[in-house]
C-alpha positions in Angstrom: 0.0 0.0 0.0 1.3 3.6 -1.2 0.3 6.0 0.6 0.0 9.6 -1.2 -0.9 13.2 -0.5 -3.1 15.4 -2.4 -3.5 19.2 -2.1 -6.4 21.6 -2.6 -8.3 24.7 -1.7 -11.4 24.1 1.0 -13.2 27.3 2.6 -13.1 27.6 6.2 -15.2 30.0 8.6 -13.9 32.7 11.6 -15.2 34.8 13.7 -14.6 38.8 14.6 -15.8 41.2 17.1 -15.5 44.3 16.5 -13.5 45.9 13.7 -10.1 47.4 12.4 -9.7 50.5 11.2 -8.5 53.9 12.5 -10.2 53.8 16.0 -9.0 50.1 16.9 -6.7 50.4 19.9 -5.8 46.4 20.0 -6.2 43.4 18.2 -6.6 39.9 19.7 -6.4 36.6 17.9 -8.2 34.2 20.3 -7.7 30.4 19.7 -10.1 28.0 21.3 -9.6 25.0 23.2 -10.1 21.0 22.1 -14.4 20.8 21.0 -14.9 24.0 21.4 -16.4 26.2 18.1 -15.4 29.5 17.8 -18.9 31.2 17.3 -19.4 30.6 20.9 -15.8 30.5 22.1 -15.2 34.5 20.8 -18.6 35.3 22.6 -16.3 35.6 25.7 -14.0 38.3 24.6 -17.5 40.2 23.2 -16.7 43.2 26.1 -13.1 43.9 24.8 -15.0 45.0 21.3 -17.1 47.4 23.4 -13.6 49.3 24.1 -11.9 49.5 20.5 -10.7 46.2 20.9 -10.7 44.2 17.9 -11.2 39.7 18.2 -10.6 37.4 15.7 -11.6 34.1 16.4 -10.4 31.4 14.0 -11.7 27.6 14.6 -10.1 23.9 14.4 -10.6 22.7 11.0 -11.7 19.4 12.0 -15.6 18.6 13.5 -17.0 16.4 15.1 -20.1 15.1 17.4 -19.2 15.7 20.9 -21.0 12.1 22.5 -22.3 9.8 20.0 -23.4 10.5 16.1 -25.6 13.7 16.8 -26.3 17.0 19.3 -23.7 19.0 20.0 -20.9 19.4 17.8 -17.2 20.3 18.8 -14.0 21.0 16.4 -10.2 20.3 17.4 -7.2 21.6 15.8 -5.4 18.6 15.2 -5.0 14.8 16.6 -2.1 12.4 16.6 -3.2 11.2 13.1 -0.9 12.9 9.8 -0.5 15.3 12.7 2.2 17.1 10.1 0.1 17.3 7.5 -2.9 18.9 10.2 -0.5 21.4 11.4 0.5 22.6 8.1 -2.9 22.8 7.4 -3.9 25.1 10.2 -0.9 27.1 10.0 -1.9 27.7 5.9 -5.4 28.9 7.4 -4.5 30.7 10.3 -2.3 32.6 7.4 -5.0 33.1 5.0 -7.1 34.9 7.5 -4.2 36.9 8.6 -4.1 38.0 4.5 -7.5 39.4 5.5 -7.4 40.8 8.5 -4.8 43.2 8.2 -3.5 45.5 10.9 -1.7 48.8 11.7 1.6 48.3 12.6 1.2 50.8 15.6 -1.8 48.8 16.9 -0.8 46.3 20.1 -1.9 42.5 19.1 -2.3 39.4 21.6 -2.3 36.1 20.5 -3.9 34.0 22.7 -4.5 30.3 22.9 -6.7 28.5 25.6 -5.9 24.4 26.1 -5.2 22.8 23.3 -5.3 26.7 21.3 -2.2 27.2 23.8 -0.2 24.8 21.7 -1.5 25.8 18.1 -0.5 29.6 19.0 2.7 28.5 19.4 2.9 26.3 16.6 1.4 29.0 14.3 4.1 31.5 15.6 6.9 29.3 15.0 5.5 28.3 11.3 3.3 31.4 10.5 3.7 35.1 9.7 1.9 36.8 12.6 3.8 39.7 14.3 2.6 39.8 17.7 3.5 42.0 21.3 1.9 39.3 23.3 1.4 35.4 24.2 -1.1 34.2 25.9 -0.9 30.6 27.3 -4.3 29.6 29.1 -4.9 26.4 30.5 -2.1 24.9 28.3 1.6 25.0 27.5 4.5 25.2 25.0 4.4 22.0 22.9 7.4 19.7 24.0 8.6 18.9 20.2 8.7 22.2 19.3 12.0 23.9 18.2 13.5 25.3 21.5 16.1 27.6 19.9 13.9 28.8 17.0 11.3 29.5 19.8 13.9 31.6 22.4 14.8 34.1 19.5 11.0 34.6 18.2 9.9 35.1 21.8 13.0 37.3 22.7 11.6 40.5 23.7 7.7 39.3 23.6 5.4 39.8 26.8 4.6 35.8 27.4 1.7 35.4 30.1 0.8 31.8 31.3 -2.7 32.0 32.8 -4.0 28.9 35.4 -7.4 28.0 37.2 -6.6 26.8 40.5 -9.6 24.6 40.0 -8.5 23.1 36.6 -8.6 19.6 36.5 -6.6 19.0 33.9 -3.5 21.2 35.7 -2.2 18.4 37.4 1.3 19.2 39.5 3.1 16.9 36.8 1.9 20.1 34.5 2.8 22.5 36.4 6.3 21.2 36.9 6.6 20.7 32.9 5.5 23.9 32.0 8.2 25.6 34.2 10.6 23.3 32.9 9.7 24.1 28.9 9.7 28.0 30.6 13.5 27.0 31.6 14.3 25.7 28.1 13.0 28.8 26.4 14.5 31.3 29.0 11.3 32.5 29.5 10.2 34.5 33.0 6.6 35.0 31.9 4.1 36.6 34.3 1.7 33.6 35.9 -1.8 34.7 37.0 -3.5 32.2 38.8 -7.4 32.9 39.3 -10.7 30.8 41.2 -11.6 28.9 38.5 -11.9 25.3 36.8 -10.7 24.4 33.4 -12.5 28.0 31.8 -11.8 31.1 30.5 -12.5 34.2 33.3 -13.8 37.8 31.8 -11.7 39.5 35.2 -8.4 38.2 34.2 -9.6 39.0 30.3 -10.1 42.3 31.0 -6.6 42.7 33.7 -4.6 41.5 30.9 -6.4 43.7 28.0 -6.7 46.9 30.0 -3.8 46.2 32.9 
């Protein structure tokens, strides 16, 4: 059995809040976490568009039913499977929107990722052609094949913020331990903010990390 690869063009959908033009005063690409879609996820940065703050919410290319072969319906970025291939993909898409969405050079922009978004921000920085002042790491970490020296230049100089329910079940001390350790490896210091919460994004630290 040969196995072969075939490439194409496919449409794919994203969301914005609010808009870019002269009065924009940031812009936040917001990256949602494994089965989430990002109609609903970008819903919870709605209150930064209400301050000049554009969102763009792209989503994971691949759906699928969340329990069983009908309801509700959740998309991820990528699984173990042609996991190359998947991350080229994304990385292409995330790039074709940022063709789009153009902006100002003078206008601050925050990349954030939540969960399993944590890791395809950094992928897409490493692979991609976003400029960015900020990174955003929420509920998730720097993926542990990524290229360590490639990754200490780009983020040389960037505002890295690593964000953590105290209450997130999935933010085990094992985590916590290898996310200081890929921090080490990167010569990171980011700022950690820790908040009452569960595995979930929280509009107080939103809005302390938007507006200080």
């Amino acid at each position: 059995m040969e196995q072969l690869t075939s490439t194409f063009n496919c449409q794919a959908r994203y969301y914005k809040v609010g808009r870019i033009d002269e009065s924009t005063t940031q812009i936040w690409w917001v990256l949602h976490g494994y089965g989430q879609l990002a109609q609903y996820f970008v819903q919870k940065f709605k209150v930064l568009s209400e301050k000049g703050i554009c969102v763009i919410a792209p989503e994971g290319l691949s759906k699928f039913y969340l329990s069983g072969n009908a309801g509700r319906i959740g998309a991820t970025w990528m699984t173990r499977e042609n996991r190359i291939a998947e991350i080229e993909n994304y990385t292409n898409y995330l790039d074709s929107i940022l063709a789009i969405e153009r902006s100002p050079s003078h206008v601050k922009t925050t990349l954030l990722g939540f969960s399993q978004g944590a890791a395809t921000a950094v992928r897409w920085v490493m692979n991609g052609k976003l400029e960015f002042d900020r990174l955003v790491l929420w509920a998730g970490l720097f993926p542990p094949d990524m290229d360590f020296e490639k990754g200490t230049h780009l983020l040389q100089n960037k505002e890295v913020i690593e964000v953590l329910g105290k209450h997130d079940e999935f933010i085990t001390k094992e985590k916590i331990a290898e996310m200081h350790d890929l921090n080490t490896r990167l010569h990171l210091n980011p700022a950690i903010i820790e908040f009452e919460g569960k595995h979930e994004l929280d509009m107080g630290v939103i809005e302390k990390i938007a507006f200080g």
